[in-house]
N, C-alpha and C positions, 0 to 999 in steps of 0.2 A: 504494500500500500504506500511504505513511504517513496520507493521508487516512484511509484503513478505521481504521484502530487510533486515532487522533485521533475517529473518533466513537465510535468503541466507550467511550472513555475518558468523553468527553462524557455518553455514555449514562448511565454508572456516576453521575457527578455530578450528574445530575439526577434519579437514583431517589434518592439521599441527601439530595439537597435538598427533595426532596417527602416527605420519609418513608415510604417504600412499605414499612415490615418489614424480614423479610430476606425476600421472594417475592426481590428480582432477587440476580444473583450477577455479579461481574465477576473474570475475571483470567486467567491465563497457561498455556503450555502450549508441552513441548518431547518431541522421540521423535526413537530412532533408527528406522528403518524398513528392510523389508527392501521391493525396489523393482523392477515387472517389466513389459515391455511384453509381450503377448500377441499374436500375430498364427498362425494356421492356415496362412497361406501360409509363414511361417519354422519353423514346427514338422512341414510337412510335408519339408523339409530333411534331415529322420532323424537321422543321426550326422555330417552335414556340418555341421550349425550345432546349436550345442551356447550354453543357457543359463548363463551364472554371477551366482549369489545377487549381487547389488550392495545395499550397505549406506551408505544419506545422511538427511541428517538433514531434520528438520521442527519448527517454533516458531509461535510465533502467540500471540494474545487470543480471547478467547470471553466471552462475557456467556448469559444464560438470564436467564428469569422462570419462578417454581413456581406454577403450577396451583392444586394441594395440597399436601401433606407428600410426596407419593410421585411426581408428573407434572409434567414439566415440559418446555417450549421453550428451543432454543438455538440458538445465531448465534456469529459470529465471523467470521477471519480466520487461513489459515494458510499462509506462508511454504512452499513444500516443494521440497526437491531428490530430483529422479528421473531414472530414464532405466532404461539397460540394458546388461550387457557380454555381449559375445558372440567364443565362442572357434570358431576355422573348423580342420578337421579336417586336419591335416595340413600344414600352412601357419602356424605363429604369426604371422607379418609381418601375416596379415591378419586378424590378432584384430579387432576394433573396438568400438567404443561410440557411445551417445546419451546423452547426458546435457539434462533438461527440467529447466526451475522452472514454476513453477505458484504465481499467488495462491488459495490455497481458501476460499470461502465456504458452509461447511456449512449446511444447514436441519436440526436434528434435534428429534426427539421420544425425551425423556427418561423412564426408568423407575429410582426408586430404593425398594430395601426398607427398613425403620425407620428412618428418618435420627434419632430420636432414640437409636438405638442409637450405641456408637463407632463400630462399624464398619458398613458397609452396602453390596452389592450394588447395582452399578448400569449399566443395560444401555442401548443407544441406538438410533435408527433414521432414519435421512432421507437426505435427497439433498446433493449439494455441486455448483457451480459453479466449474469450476477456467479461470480467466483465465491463460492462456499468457504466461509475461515472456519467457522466453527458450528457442532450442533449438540445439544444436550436437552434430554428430557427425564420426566419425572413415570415415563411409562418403558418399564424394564423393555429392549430391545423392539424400541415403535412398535410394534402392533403387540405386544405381548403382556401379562400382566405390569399391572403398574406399581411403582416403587416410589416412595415417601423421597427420598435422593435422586439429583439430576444425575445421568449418566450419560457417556459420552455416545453419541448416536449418529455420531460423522458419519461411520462407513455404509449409511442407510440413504443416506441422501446423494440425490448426483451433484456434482460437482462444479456445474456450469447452465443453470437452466436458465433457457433466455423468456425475455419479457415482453410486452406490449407496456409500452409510455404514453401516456397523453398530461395534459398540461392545459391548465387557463388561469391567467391570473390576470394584472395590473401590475405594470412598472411606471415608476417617477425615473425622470428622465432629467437628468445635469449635466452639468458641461461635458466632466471628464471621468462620470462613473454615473451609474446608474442602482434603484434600488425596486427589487422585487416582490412579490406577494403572488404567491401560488398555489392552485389544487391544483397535486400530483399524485392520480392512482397511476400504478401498476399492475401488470398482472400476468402471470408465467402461462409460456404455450407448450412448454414444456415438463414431462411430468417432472416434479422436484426429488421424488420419491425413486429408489432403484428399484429396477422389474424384479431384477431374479432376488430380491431380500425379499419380496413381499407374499403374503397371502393369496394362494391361487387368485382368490376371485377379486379382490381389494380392487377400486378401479385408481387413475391418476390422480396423483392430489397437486391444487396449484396456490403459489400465494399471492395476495393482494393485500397490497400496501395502500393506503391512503392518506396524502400530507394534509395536514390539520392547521395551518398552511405550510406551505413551505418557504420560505423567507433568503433572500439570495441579495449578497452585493458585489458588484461589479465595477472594475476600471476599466475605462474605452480605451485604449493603443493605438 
C-alpha cells in the first residue's frame, strides 16, 4: 500500500514539474461507509439470520487527469475496512461477524458540470480492483460452526475481486485545489468467496460498500 500512495505522490510531482496546467489533480480522500456482504444462500435463512447495518471507515489518495473542462480519468488507492455482523435468531451467543480490509484500486470515468462555476455536480463510473490484506471472523472456518474469537479466514476469500463504482456528489471549486462531497457505492461482480472452500450448494457472495459520504480534497497541477 505504501508503495501505491508513494507513486501516486511521485505522479503529482512530475505533472508539476512538466507543467501540465491544472488537467492533472492529486490528493486525498476519507468516508464513513455503510458495509455489507450479500450472499442468497444467507438470505434464504429468513428470520434465522438477520442482517445489521455495520459502519467502518475508508481513506486513501486519488490522482485524475481532465480530458476537458467537464471529462475526466481517475486512479488511486483506497485503504477500506469491511465485512458484516450478523444477528442468529434466538440465540445471541451466536451473533457473529467478518470483518475484511481491502487495498482499492478504482479505474473511473469522471463527469463534472461548470467547474468554472463555485459549485458543480459531479458524477463517476468504473470499475475497482480490490486486493485482499486481510480477513477474520467470529464463525469457525466461514460456513462452519461459529466461534466466540475472530479467526483468520484469508484462505477462504479470493484474492482480487473486482467491482462496479459509481459516484454523485458536489464539489467546491478554487483556484488551485478543489473540495468534494460524495455517494460512493460499490459493488463486486465477482464472487469474493473461493469455489472449491465452499458448500456444494452455497451460491456467490458479493460486497457492497456505501460512502456515508465520502469527503475528498484535491490540488489542481
Amino acid at each position: 500500500m505504501k508503495n501505491t500512495f508513494f507513486f501516486i505522490c511521485l505522479l503529482g510531482l512530475w505533472c508539476t514539474q512538466n507543467g501540465i496546467g491544472q488537467r492533472f489533480f492529486i490528493g486525498a480522500n476519507a468516508a464513513l461507509q455503510s458495509t455489507w456482504i450479500f450472499s442468497s444462500t444467507d438470505f434464504d435463512e429468513g428470520g434465522l439470520l438477520n442482517f445489521e447495518s455495520t459502519i467502518k471507515s475508508a481513506y486513501g489518495l486519488y490522482t485524475g487527469y481532465q480530458l476537458n473542462a467537464k471529462f475526466g480519468l481517475e486512479s488511486g488507492a483506497i485503504y477500506s475496512f469491511q465485512g458484516q455482523r450478523y444477528v442468529t435468531e434466538g440465540n445471541s451467543l451466536a451473533n457473529y461477524k467478518t470483518d475484511l480490509e481491502y487495498l482499492k484500486i478504482p479505474l473511473l470515468f469522471n463527469y463534472q458540470t461548470d467547474p468554472s462555476k463555485k459549485f458543480s455536480i459531479i458524477s463517476q463510473i468504473g470499475f475497482q480492483f480490490s486486493i485482499l490484506l486481510n480477513a477474520e471472523s467470529s464463525r469457525s472456518h466461514v460456513f462452519g460452526p461459529y466461534s466466540p474469537k475472530l479467526v483468520d479466514v484469508k484462505d477462504f476469500y479470493n484474492s482480487l475481486p473486482i467491482e462496479l463504482v459509481l459516484g454523485l456528489g458536489v464539489q467546491m471549486n478554487f483556484n488551485k485545489y478543489a473540495i468534494r462531497l460524495l455517494i460512493r457505492p460499490d459493488y463486486s461482480l465477482t464472487d469474493i468467496e473461493k469455489t472449491d472452500k465452499k458448500p456444494g450448494l452455497r451460491s456467490p457472495s458479493s460486497n457492497f460498500t456505501f460512502g456515508l459520504p465520502q469527503v475528498g480534497f484535491h490540488f489542481k497541477l
